[in-house]
VEXGUSE-540872 format. One record per atom (N, C-alpha, C): x, y, z; residue number from 1; atom name; residue in three letters. Coordinates in Angstrom, 1 decimal, decimal comma. Layout:
N
@px->X py->Y pz->Z kolba->NUM pake->CA fimar->ALA .
...
//
This chain:
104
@px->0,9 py->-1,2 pz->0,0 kolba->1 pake->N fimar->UNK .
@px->0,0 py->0,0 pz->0,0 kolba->1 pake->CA fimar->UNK .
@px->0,9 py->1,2 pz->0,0 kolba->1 pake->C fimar->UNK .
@px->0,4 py->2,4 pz->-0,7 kolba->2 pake->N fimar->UNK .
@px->1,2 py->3,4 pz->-0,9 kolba->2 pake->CA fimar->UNK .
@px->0,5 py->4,9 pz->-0,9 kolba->2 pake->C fimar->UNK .
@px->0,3 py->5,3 pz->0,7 kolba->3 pake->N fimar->UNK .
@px->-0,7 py->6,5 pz->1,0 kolba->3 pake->CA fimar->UNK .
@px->0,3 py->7,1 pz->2,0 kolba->3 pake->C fimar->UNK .
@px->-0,8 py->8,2 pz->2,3 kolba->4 pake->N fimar->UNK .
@px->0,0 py->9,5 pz->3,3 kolba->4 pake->CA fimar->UNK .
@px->0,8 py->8,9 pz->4,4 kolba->4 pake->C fimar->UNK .
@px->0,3 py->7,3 pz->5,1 kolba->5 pake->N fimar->UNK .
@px->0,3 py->6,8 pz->6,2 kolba->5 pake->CA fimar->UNK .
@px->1,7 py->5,7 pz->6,1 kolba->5 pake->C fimar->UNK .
@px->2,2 py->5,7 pz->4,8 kolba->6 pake->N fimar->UNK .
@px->3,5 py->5,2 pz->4,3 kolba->6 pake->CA fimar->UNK .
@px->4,3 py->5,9 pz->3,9 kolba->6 pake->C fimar->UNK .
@px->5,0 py->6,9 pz->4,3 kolba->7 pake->N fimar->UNK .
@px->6,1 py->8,1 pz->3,9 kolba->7 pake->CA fimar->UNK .
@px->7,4 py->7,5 pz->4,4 kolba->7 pake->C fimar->UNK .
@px->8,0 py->6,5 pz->4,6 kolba->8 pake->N fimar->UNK .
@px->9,0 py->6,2 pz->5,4 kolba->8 pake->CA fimar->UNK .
@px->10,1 py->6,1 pz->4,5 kolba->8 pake->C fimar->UNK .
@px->11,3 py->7,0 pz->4,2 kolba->9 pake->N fimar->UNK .
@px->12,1 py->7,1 pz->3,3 kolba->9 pake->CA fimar->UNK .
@px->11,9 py->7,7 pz->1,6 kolba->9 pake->C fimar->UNK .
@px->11,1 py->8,7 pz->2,0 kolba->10 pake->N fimar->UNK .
@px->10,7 py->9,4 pz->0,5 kolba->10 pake->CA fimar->UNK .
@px->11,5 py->10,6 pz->0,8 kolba->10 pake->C fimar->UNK .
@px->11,7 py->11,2 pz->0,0 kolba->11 pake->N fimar->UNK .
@px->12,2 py->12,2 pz->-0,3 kolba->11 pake->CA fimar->UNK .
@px->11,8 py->13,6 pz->-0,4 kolba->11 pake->C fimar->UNK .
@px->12,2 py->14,9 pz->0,1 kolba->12 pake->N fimar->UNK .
@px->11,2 py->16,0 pz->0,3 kolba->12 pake->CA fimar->UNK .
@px->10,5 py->16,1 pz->0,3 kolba->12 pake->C fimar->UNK .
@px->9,9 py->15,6 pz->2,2 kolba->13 pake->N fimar->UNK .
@px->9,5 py->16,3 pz->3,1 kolba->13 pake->CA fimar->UNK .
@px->9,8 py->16,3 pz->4,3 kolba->13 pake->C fimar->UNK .
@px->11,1 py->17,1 pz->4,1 kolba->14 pake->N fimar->UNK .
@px->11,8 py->17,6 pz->5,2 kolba->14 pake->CA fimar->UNK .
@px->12,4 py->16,5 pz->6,3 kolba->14 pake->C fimar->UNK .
@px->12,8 py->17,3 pz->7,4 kolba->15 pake->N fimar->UNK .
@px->13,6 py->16,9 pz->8,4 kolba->15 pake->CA fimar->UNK .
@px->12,7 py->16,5 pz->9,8 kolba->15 pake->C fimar->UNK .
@px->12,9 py->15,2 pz->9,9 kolba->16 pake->N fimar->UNK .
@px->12,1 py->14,8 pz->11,3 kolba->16 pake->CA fimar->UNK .
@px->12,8 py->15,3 pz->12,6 kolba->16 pake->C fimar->UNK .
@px->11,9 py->15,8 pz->13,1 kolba->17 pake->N fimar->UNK .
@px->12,4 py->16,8 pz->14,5 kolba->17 pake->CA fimar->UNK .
@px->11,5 py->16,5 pz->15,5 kolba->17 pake->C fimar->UNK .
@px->12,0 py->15,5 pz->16,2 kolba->18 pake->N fimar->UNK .
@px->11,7 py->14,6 pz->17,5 kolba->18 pake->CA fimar->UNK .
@px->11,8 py->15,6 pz->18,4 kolba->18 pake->C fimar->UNK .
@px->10,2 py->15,6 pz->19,2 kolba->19 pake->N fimar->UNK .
@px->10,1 py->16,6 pz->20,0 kolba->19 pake->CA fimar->UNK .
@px->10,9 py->15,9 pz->21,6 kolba->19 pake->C fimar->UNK .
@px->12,1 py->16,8 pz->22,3 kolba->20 pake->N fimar->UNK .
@px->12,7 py->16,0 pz->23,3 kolba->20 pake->CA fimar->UNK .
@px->11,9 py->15,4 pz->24,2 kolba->20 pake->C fimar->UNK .
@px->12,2 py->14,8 pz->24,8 kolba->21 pake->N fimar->UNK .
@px->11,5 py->13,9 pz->26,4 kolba->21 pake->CA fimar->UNK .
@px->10,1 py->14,3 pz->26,0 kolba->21 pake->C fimar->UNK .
@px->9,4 py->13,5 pz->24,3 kolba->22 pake->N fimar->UNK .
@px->7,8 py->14,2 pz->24,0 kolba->22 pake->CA fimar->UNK .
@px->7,3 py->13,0 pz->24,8 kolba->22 pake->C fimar->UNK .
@px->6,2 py->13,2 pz->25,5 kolba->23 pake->N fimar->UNK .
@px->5,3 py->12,7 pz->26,6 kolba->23 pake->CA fimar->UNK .
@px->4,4 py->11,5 pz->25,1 kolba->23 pake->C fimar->UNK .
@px->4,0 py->10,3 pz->26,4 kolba->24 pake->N fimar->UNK .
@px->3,4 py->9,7 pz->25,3 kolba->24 pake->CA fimar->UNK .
@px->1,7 py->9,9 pz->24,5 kolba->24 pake->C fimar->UNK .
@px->0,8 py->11,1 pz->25,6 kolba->25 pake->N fimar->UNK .
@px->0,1 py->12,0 pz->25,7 kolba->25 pake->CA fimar->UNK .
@px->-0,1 py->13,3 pz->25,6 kolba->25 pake->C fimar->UNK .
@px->-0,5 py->14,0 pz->25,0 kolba->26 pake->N fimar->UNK .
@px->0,5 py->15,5 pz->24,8 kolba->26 pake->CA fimar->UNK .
@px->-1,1 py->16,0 pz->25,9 kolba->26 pake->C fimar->UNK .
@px->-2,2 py->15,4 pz->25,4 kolba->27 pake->N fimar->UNK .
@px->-3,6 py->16,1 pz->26,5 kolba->27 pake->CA fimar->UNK .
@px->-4,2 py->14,6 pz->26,8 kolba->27 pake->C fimar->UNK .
@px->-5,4 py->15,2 pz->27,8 kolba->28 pake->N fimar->UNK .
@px->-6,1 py->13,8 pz->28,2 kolba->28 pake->CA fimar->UNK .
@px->-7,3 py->13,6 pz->27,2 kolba->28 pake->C fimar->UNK .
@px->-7,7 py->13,8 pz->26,3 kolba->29 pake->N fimar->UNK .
@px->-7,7 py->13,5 pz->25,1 kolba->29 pake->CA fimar->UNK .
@px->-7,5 py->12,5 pz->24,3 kolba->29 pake->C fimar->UNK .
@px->-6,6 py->12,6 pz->23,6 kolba->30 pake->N fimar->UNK .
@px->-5,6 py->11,3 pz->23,7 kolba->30 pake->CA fimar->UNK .
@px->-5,4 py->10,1 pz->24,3 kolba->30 pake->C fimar->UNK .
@px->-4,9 py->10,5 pz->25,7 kolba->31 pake->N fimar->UNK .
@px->-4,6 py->9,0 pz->26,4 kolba->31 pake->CA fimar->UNK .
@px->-6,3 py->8,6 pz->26,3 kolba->31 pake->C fimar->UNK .
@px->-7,5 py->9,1 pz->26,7 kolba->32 pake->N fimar->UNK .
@px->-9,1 py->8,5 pz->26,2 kolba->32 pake->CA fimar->UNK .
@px->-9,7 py->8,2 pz->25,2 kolba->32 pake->C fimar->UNK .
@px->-8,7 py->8,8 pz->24,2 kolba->33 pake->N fimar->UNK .
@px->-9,1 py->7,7 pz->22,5 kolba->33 pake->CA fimar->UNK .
@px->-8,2 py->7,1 pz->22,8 kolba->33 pake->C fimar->UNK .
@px->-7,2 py->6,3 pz->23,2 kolba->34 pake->N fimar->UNK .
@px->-6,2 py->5,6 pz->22,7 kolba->34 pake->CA fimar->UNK .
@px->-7,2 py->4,5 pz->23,6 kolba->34 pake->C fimar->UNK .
@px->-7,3 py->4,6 pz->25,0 kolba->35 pake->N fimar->UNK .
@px->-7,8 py->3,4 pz->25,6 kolba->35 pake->CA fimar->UNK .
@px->-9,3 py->3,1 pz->25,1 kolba->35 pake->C fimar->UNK .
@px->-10,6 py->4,3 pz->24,5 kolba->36 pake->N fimar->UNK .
@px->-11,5 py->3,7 pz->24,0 kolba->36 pake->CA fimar->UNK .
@px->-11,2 py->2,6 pz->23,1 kolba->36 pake->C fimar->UNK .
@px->-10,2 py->3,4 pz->22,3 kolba->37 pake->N fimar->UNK .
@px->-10,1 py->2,0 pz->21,1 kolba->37 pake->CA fimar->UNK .
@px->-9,6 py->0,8 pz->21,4 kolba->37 pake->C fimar->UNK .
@px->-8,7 py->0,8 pz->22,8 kolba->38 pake->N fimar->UNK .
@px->-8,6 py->-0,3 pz->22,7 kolba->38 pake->CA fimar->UNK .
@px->-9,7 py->-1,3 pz->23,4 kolba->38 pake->C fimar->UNK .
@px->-10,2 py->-0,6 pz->24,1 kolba->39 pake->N fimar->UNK .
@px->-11,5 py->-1,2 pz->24,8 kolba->39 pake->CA fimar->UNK .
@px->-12,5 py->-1,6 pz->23,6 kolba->39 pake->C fimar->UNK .
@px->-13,1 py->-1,0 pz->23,2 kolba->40 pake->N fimar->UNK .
@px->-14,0 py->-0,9 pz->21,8 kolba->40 pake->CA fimar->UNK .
@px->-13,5 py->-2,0 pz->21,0 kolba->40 pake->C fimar->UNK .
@px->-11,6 py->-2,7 pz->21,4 kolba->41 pake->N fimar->UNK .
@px->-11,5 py->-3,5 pz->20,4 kolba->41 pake->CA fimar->UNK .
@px->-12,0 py->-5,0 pz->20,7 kolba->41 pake->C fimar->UNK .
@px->-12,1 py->-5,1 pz->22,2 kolba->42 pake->N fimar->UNK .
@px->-13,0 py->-6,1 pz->23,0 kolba->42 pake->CA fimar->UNK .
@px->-14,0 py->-6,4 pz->22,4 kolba->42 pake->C fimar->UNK .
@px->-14,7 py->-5,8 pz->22,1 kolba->43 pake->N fimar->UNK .
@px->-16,4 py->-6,0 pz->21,5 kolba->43 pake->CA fimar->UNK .
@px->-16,3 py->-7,2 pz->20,3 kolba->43 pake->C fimar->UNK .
@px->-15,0 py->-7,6 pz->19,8 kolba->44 pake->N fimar->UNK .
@px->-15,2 py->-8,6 pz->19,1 kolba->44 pake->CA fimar->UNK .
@px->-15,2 py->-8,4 pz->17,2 kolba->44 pake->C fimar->UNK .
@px->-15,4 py->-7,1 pz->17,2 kolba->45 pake->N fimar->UNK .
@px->-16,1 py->-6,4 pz->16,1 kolba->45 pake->CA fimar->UNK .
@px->-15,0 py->-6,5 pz->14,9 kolba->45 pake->C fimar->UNK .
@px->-14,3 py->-6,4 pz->15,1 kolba->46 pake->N fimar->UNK .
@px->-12,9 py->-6,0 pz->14,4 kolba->46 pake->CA fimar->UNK .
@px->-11,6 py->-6,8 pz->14,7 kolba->46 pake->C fimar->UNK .
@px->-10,7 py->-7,0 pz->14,3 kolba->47 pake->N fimar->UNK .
@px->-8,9 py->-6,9 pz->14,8 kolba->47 pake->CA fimar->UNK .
@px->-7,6 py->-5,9 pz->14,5 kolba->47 pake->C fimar->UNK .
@px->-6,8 py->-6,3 pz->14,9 kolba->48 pake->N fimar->UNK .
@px->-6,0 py->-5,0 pz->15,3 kolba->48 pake->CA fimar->UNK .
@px->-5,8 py->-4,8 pz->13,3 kolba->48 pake->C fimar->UNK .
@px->-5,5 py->-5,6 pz->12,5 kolba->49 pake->N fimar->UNK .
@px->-5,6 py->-5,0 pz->11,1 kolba->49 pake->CA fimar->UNK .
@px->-6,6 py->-4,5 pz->10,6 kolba->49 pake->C fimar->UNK .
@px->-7,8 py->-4,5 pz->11,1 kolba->50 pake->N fimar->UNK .
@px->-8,9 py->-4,1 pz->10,5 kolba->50 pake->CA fimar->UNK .
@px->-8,6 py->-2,3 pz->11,1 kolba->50 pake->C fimar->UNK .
@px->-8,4 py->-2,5 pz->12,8 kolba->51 pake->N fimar->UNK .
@px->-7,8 py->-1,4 pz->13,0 kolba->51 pake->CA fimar->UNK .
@px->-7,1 py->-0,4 pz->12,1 kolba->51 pake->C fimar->UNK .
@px->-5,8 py->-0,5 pz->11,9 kolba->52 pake->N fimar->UNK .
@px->-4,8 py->0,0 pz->11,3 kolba->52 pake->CA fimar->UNK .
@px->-5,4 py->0,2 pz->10,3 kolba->52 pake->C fimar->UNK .
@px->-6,1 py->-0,8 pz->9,4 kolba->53 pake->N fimar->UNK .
@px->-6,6 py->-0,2 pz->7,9 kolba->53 pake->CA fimar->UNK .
@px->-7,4 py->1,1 pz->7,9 kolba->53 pake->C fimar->UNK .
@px->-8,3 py->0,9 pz->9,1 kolba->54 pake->N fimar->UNK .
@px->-9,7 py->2,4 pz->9,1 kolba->54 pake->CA fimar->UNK .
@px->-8,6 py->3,5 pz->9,5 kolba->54 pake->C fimar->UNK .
@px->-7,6 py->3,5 pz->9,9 kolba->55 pake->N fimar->UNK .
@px->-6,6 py->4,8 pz->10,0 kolba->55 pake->CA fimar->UNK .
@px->-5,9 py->4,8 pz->8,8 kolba->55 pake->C fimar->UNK .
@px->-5,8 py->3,9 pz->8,1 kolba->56 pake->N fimar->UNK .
@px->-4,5 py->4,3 pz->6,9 kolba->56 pake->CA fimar->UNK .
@px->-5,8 py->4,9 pz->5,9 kolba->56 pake->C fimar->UNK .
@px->-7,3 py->4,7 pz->5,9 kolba->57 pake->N fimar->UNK .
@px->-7,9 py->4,7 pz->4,8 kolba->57 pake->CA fimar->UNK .
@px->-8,3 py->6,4 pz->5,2 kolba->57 pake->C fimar->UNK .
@px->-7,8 py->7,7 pz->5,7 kolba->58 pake->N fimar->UNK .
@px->-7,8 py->8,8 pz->6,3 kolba->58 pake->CA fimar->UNK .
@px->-7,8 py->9,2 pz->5,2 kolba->58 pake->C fimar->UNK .
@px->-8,3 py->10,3 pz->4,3 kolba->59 pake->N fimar->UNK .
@px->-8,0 py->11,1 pz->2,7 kolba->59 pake->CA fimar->UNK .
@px->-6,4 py->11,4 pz->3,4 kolba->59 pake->C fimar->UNK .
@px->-5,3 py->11,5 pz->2,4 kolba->60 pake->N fimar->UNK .
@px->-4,7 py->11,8 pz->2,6 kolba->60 pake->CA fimar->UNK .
@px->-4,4 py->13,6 pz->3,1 kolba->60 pake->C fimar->UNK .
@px->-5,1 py->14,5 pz->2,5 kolba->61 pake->N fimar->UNK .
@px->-4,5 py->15,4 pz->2,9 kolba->61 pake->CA fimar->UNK .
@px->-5,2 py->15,6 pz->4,8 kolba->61 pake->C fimar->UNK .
@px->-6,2 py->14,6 pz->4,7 kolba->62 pake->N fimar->UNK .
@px->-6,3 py->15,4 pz->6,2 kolba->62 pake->CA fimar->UNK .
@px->-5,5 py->14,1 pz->7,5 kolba->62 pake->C fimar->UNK .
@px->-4,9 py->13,6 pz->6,6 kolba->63 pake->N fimar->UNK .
@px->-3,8 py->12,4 pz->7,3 kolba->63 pake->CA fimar->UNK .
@px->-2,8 py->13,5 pz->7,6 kolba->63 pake->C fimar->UNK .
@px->-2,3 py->13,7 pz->6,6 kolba->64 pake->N fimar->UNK .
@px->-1,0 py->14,9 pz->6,8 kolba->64 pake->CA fimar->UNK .
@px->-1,2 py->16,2 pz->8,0 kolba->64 pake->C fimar->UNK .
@px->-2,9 py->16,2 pz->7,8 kolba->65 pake->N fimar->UNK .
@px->-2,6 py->17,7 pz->8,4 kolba->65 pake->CA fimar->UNK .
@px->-3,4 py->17,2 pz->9,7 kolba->65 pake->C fimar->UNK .
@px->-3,5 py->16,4 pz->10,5 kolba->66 pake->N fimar->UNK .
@px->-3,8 py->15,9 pz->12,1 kolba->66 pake->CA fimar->UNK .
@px->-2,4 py->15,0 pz->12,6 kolba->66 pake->C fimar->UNK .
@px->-2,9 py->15,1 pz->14,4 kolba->67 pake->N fimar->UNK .
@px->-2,1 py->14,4 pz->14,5 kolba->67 pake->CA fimar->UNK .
@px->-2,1 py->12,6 pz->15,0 kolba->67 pake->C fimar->UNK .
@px->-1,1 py->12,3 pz->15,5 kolba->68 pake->N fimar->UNK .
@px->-1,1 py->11,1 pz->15,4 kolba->68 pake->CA fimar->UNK .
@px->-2,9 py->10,1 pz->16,1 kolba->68 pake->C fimar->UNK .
@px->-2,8 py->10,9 pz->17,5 kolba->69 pake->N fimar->UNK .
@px->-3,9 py->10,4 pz->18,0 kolba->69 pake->CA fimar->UNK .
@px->-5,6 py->10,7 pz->17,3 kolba->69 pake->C fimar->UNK .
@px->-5,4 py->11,8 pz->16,5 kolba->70 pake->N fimar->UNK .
@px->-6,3 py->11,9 pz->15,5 kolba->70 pake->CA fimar->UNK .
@px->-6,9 py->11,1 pz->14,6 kolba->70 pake->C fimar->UNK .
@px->-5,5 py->10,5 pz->14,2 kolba->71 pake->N fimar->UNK .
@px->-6,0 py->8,8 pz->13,3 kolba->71 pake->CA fimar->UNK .
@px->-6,3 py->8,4 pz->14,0 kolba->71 pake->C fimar->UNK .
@px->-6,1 py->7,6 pz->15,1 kolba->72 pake->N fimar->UNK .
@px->-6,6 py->7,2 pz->15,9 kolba->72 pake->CA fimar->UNK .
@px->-8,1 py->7,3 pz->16,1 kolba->72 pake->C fimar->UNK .
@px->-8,6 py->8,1 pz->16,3 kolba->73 pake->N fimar->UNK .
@px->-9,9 py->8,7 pz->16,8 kolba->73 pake->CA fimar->UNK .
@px->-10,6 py->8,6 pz->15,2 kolba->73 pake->C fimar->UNK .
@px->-10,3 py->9,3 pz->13,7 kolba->74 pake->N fimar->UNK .
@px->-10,7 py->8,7 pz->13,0 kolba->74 pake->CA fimar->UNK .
@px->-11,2 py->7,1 pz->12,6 kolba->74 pake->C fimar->UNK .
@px->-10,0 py->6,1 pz->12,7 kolba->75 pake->N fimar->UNK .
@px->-10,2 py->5,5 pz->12,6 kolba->75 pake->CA fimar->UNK .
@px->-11,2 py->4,1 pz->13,6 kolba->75 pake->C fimar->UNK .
@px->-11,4 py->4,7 pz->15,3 kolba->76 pake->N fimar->UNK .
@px->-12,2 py->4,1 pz->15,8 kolba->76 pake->CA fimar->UNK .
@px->-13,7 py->4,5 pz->15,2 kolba->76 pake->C fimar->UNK .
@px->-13,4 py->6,0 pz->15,0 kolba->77 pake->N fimar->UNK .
@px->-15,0 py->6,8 pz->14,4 kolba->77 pake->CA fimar->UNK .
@px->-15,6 py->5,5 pz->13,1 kolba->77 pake->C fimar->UNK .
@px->-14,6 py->5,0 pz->12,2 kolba->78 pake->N fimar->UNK .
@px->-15,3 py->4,4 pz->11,1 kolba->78 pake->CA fimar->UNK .
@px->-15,0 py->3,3 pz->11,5 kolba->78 pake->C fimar->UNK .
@px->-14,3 py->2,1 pz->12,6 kolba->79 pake->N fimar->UNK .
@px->-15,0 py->1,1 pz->12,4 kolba->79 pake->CA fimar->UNK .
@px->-16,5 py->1,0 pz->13,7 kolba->79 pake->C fimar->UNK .
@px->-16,5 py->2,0 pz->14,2 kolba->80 pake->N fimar->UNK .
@px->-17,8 py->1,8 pz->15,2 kolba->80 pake->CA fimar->UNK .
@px->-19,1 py->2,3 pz->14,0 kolba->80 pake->C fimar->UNK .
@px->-18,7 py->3,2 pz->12,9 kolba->81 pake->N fimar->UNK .
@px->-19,7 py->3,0 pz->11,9 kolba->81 pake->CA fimar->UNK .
@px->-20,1 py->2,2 pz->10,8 kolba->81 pake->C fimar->UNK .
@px->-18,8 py->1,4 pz->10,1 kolba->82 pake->N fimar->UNK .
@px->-19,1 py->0,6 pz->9,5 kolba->82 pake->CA fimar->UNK .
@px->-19,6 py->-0,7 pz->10,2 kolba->82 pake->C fimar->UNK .
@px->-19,1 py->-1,1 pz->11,5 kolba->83 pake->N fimar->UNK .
@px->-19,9 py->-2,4 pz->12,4 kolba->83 pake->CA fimar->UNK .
@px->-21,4 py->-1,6 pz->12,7 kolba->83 pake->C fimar->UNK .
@px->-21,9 py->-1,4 pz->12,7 kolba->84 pake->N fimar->UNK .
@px->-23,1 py->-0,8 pz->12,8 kolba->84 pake->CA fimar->UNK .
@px->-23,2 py->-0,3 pz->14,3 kolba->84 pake->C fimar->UNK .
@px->-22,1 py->0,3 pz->15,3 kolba->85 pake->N fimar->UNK .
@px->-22,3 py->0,5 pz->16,6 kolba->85 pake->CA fimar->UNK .
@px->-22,8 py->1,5 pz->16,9 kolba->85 pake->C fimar->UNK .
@px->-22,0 py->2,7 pz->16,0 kolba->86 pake->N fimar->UNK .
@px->-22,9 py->3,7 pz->16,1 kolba->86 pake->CA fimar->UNK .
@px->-22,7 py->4,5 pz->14,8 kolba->86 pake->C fimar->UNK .
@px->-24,0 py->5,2 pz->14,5 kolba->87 pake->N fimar->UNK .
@px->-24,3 py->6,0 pz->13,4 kolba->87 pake->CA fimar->UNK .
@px->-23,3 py->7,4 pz->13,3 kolba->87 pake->C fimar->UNK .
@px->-23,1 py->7,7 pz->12,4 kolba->88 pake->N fimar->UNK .
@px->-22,3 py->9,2 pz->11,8 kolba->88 pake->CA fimar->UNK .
@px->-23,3 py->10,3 pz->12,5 kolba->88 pake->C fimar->UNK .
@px->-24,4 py->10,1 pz->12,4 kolba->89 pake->N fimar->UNK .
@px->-25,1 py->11,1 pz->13,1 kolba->89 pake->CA fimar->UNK .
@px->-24,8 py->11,0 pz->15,1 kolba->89 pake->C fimar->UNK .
@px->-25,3 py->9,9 pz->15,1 kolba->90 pake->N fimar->UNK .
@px->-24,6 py->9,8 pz->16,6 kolba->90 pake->CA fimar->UNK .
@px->-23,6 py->10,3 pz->17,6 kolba->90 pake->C fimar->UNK .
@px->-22,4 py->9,9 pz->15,8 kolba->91 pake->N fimar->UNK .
@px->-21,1 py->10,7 pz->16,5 kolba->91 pake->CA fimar->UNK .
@px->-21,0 py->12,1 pz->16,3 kolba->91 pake->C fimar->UNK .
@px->-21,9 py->12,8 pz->15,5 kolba->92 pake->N fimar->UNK .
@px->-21,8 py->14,3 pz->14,9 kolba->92 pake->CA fimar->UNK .
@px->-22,6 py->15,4 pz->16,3 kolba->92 pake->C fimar->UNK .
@px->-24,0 py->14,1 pz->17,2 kolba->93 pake->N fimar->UNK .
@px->-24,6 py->14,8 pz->17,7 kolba->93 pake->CA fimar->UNK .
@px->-23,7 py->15,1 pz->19,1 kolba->93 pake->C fimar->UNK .
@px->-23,0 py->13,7 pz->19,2 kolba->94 pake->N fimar->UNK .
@px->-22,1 py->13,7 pz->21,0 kolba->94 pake->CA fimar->UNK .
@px->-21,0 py->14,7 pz->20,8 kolba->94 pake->C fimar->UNK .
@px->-20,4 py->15,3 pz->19,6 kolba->95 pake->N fimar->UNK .
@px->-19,2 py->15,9 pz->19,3 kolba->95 pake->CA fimar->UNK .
@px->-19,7 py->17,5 pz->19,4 kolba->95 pake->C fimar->UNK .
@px->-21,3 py->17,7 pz->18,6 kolba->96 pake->N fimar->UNK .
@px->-21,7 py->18,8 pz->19,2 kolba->96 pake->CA fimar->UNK .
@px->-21,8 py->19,0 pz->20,3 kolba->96 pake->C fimar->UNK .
@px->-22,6 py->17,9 pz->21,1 kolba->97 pake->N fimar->UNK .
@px->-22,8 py->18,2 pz->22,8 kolba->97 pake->CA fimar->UNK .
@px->-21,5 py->18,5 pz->23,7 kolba->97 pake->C fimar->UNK .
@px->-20,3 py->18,0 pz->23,3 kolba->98 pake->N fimar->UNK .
@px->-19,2 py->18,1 pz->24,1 kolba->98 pake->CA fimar->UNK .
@px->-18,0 py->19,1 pz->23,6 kolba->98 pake->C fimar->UNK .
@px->-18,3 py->19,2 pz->22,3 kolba->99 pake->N fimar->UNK .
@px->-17,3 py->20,8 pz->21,8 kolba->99 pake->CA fimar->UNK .
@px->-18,5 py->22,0 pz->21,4 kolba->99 pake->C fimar->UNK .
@px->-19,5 py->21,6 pz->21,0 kolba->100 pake->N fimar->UNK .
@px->-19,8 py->22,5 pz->19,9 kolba->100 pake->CA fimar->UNK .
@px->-20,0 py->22,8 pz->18,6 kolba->100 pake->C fimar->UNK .
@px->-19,1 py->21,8 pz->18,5 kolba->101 pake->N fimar->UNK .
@px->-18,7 py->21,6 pz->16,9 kolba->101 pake->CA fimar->UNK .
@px->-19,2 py->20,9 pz->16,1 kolba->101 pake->C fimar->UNK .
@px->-19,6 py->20,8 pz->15,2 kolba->102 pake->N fimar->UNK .
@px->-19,5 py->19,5 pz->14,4 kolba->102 pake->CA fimar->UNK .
@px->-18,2 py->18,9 pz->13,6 kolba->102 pake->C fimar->UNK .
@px->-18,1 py->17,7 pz->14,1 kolba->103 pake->N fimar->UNK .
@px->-17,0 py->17,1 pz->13,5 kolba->103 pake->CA fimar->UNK .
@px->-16,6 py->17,2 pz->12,0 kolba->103 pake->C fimar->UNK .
@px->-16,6 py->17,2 pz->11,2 kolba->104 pake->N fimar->UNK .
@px->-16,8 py->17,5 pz->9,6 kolba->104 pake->CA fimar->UNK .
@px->-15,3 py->16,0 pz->8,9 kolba->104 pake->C fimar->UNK .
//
């Protein structure tokens, strides 16, 4: 496979600059999508490749432009919608209730 989520030894784009002593949580945020998903991976529904696929399948430019725990969070968002757990609407209405926002 050959997407945003495979860049390892390509050429111009730039210099990797490791953030020092970077924490493995940058907010709490994060560390609560990392453990939903893995909880959510209990339910049976999926495995850890089906995982990894629903994050590599990210359009690429908004792969590039989020960060790491963001795939993440994409990628639980579409396999709890393609297993039928929960609806796109579902997730658009809990995302307003808790930012405001809608997810887009």
């Amino acid at each position: 496979m050959n997407g945003a989520h495979d860049l390892g030894g390509m050429h111009g784009l730039g210099a990797i600059d490791p953030e020092f002593d970077e924490p493995v949580f940058h907010e709490e945020w994060e560390r609560r999508c990392f453990a939903i998903t893995l909880a959510a991976g209990f339910l049976g529904k999926w495995n850890i490749d089906m995982s990894r696929y629903a994050r590599e399948r990210m359009h690429p430019a908004d792969y590039l432009g989020t960060s790491y725990y963001e795939h993440w969070l994409h990628g639980l968002q579409t396999l709890l919608v393609e297993q039928g757990i929960l609806t796109e609407e579902e997730i658009a209405a809990r995302m307003l209730e808790l930012t405001g926002e809608q997810d887009t």
